[in-house]
C-alpha atoms as one frame of an Amber mdcrd trajectory, in Angstrom:
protein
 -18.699  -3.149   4.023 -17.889  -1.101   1.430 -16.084   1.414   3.963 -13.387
  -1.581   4.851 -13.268  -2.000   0.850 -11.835   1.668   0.427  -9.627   1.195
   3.207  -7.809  -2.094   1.912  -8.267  -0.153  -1.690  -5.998   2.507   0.040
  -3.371   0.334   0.911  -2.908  -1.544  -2.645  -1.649  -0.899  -6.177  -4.491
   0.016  -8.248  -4.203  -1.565 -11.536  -6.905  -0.704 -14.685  -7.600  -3.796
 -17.014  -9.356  -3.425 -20.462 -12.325  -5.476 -21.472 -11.082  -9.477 -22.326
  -7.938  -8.446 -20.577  -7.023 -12.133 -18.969  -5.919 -11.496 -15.120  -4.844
 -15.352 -14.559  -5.264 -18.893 -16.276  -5.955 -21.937 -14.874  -2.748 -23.643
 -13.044  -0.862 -20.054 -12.236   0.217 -19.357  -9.244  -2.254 -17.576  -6.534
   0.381 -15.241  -4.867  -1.521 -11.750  -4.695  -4.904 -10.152  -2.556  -6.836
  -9.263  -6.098  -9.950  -6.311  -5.438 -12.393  -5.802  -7.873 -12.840  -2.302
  -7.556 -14.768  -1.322 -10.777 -16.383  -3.526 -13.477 -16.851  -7.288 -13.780
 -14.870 -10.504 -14.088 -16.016 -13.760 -14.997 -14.395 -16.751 -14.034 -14.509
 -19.970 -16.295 -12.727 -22.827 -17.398 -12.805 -24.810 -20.522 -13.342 -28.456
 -21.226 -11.363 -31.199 -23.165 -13.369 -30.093 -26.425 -12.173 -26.081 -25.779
 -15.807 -25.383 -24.703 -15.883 -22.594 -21.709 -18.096 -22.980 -19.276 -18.865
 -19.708 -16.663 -18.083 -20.744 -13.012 -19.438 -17.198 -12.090 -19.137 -13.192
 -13.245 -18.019 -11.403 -10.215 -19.286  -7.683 -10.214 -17.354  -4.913  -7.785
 -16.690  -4.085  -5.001 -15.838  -7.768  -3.955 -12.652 -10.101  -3.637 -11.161
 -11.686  -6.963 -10.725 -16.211  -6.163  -8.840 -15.651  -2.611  -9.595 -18.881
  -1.719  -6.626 -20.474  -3.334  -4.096 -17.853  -2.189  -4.814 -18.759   1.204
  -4.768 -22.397   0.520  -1.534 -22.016  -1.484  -2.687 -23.521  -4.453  -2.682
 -22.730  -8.105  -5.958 -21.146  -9.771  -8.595 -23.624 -10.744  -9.986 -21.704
 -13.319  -9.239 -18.428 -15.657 -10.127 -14.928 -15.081 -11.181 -12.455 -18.170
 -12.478  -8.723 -17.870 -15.878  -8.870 -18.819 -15.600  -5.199 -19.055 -13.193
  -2.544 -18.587 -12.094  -2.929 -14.788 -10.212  -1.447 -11.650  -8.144  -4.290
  -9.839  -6.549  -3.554  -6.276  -3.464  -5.814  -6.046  -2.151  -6.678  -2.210
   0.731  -8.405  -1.168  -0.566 -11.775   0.828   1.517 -11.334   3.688   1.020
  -7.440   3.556  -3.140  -8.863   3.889  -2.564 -11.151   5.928  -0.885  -9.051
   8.711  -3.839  -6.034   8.313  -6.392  -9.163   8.607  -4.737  -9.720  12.024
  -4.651  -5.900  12.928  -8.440  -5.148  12.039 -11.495  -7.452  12.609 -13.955
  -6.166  10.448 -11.414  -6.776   7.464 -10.857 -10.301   8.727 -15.016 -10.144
   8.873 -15.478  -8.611   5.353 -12.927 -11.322   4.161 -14.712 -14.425   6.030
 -17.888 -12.900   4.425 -16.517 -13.282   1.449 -15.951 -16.676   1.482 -19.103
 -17.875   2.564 -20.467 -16.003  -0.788 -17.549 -17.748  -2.648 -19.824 -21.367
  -0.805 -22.850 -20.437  -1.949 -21.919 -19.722  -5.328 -20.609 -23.152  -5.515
 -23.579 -24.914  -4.165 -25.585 -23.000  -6.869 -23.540 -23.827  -9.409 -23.499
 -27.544  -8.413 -27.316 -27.188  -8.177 -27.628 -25.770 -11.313 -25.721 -28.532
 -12.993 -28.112 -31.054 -11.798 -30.829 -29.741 -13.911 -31.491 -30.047 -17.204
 -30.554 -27.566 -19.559 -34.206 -26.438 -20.783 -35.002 -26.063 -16.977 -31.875
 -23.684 -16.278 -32.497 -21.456 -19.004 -36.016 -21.035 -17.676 -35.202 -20.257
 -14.156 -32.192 -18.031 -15.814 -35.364 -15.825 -17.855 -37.187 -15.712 -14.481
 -34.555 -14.738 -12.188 -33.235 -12.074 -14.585 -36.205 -10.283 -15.960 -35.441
  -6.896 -15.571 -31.762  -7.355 -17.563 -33.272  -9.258 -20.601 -32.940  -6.304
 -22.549 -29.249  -5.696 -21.931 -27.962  -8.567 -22.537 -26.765 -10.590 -25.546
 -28.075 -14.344 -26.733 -24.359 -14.878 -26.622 -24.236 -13.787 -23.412 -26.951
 -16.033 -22.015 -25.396 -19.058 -23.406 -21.945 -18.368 -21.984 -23.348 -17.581
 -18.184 -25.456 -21.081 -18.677 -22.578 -22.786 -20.205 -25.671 -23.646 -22.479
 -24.177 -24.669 -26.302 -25.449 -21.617 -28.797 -26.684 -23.927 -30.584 -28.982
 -25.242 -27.907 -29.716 -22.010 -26.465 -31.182 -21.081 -30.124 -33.251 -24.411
 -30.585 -34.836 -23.819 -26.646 -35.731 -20.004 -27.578 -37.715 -20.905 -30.855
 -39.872 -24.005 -29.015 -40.587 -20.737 -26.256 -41.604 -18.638 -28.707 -43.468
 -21.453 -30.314 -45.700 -21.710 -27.181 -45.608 -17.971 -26.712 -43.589 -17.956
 -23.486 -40.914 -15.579 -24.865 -40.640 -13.612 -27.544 -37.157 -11.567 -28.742
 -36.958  -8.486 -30.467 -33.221  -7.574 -32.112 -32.075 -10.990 -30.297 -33.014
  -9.628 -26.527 -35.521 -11.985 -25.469 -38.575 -10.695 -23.538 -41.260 -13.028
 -21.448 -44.544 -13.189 -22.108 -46.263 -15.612 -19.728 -44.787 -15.561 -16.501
 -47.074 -17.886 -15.094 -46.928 -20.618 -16.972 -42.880 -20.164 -17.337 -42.800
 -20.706 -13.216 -45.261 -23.554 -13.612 -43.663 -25.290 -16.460 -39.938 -25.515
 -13.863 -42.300 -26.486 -11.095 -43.006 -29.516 -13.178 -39.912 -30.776 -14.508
């Protein structure tokens, strides 16, 4: 897949966006093919009380929300460099006429979308559980990045409160599940972390 990345990478402007660089906000117009060609871009919105809450972090190669620029509608949500990125830029109908001029483009891009689906059933999946269960399965799931990544971090890709996030780490530690070390959080019983979402 990659392969039909480089070739639509060949035929855009290549644009380089710095960390918490913005590329859209919710409501602008969806006009242009956007690549994520190097780094990672997560894609949130933010409530009536200015809370964000992470839709999804997007990391490269893959396609930047073209779902609403082929419905024709505005962004849902806001875009922000994560970290510092490359960003192909296409015209739509320029994409839309290679898309009809090479199948495994229109395949990589129909790909695409079904990823875009399941990402949305597991976000609606993980809003039906509670928040002590999601950060759980979030510890399990990502075990081997733990050490990389900020508190901060967590709560943000949870859409967990930091506040709650804090009071749900010391009741792990409490019952020696977890501990942290410098604020990057490390598991301790496995077991009993799979058996404790198994139950709730």
């Amino acid at each position: 897949m990659e392969k039909y990345f480089e070739i639509l990478a060949s035929l855009g402007e290549k644009r380089n966006f710095k960390k918490g660089n913005i590329l859209f906000f919710q409501g602008d117009e969806a006009k242009k093919i956007l690549i994520l060609l190097k780094g990672s871009v997560r894609l949130y919105r933010v409530n009536a009380r200015g809370f964000e809450f992470t839709l999804h972090t997007l990391n490269s190669v893959s396609f930047i929300a073209e779902m609403p620029v082929f419905e024709g509608i505005n962004y849902p949500a806001n875009a922000i460099c994560e970290e510092d990125c490359e960003i192909c830029i296409i015209d739509f109908a320029y994409f839309k006429k290679i898309c009809g001029e090479n199948g495994e483009i229109s395949f990589l891009l129909l790909s695409s979308l079904f990823e875009k689906i399941r990402i949305l059933e597991n976000f609606i999946r993980q809003k039906s559980l509670d928040l002590k269960t999601r950060l759980l399965k979030f510890l399990i799931e990502n075990e081997e990045k733990l050490h990389q990544l900020k508190q901060k971090e967590i709560a943000t890709m949870l859409n967990i409160p930091p506040e709650s996030l804090s009071r749900f780490l010391k009741e792990f530690k409490h019952i020696l599940l977890i501990d942290t070390n410098k604020g990057k959080i490390m598991i301790l019983n496995r077991e009993k972390i799979q058996d404790l979402i198994k139950s709730f």
